[in-house]
C-alpha positions as CSV (number, residue, x, y, z in Angstrom):
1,X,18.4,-14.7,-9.0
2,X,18.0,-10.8,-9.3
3,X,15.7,-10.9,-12.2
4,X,13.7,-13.9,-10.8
5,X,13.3,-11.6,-7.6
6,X,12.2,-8.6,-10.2
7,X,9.8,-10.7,-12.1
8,X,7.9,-11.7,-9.3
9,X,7.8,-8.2,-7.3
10,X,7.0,-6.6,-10.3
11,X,3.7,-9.5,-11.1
12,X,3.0,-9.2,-7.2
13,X,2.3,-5.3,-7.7
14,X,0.7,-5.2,-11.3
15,X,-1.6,-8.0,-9.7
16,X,-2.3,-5.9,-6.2
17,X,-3.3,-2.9,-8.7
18,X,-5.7,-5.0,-10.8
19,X,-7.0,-6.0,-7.6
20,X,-7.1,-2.7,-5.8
21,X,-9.3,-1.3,-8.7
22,X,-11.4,-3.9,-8.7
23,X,-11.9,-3.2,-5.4
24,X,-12.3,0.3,-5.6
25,X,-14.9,0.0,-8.2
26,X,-17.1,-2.8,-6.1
27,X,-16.7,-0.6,-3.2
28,X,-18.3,2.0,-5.0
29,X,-20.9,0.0,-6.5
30,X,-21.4,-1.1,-3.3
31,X,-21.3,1.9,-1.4
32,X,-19.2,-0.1,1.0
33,X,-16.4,1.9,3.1
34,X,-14.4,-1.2,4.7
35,X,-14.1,-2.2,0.7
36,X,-13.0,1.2,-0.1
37,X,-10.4,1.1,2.2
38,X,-9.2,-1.9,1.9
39,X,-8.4,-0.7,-1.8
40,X,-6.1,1.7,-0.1
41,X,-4.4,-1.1,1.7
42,X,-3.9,-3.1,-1.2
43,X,-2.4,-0.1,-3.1
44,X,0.2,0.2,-0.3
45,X,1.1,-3.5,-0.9
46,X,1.8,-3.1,-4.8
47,X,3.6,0.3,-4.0
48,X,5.4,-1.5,-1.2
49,X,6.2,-4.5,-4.1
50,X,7.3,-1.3,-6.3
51,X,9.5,-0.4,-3.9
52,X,11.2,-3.6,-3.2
53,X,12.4,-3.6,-6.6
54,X,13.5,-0.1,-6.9
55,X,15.7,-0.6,-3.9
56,X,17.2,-3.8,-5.2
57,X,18.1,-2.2,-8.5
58,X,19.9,1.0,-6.5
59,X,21.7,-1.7,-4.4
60,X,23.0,-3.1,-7.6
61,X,23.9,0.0,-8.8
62,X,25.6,1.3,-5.6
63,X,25.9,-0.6,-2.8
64,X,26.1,2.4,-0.8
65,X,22.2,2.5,-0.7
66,X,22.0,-0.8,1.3
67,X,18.8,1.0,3.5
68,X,17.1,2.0,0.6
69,X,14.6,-0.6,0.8
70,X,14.2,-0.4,4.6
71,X,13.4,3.6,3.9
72,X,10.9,2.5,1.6
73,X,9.2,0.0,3.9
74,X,9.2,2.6,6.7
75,X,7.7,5.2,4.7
76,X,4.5,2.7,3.4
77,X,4.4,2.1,7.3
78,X,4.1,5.5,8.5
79,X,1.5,6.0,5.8
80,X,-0.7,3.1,7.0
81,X,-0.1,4.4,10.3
82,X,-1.4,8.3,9.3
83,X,-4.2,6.5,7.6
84,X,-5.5,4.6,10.0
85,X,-5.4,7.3,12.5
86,X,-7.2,9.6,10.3
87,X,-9.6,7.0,9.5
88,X,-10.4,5.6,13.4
89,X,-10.1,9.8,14.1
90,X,-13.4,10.1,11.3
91,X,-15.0,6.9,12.6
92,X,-14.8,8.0,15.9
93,X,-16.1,11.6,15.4
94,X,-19.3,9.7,12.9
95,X,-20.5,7.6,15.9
96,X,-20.2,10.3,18.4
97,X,-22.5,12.8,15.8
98,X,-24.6,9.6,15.6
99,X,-25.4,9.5,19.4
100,X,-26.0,12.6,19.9
């Protein structure tokens, strides 16, 4: 069940990569910001994936570390939450240079 669990995290976040590059490269091409950031979303998920599985294998190794994975998703959250400040923050200040 553990290495079924593995298996799949670890697909879920090689496939968010290949994704998240593909978008970073279109967004580029593109010269599109909302797909460039939504790269930086996506990389969040596989890290997030990542994660999953490193705190499954320290729970198996010590059940002491039960909150690992909690830690881990809390961490990924605050950074979504930093970037999206900073990014509504630069959007924000963009429009108001735009208007004058």
């Amino acid at each position: 069940e553990v290495t079924l669990y593995e298996s799949f995290a670890l697909t879920c976040g090689v496939v968010s990569v290949l994704i998240a590059a593909a978008k970073i490269y279109v967004g580029y091409r593109l010269k599109s910001q909302a797909l460039a950031t939504d790269s930086i979303i996506t990389l969040v998920g596989a890290a997030a994936c990542f994660a999953g599985v490193a705190g499954l294998e320290l729970y198996v190794n010590d059940t002491h570390l039960w909150y690992m994975d909690s830690v881990f998703g809390i961490l990924c959250g605050l950074f979504l939450l930093v970037f999206g400040i900073r990014l509504l923050y630069k959007t924000c200040r963009e429009r108001r240079e735009e208007l004058g």
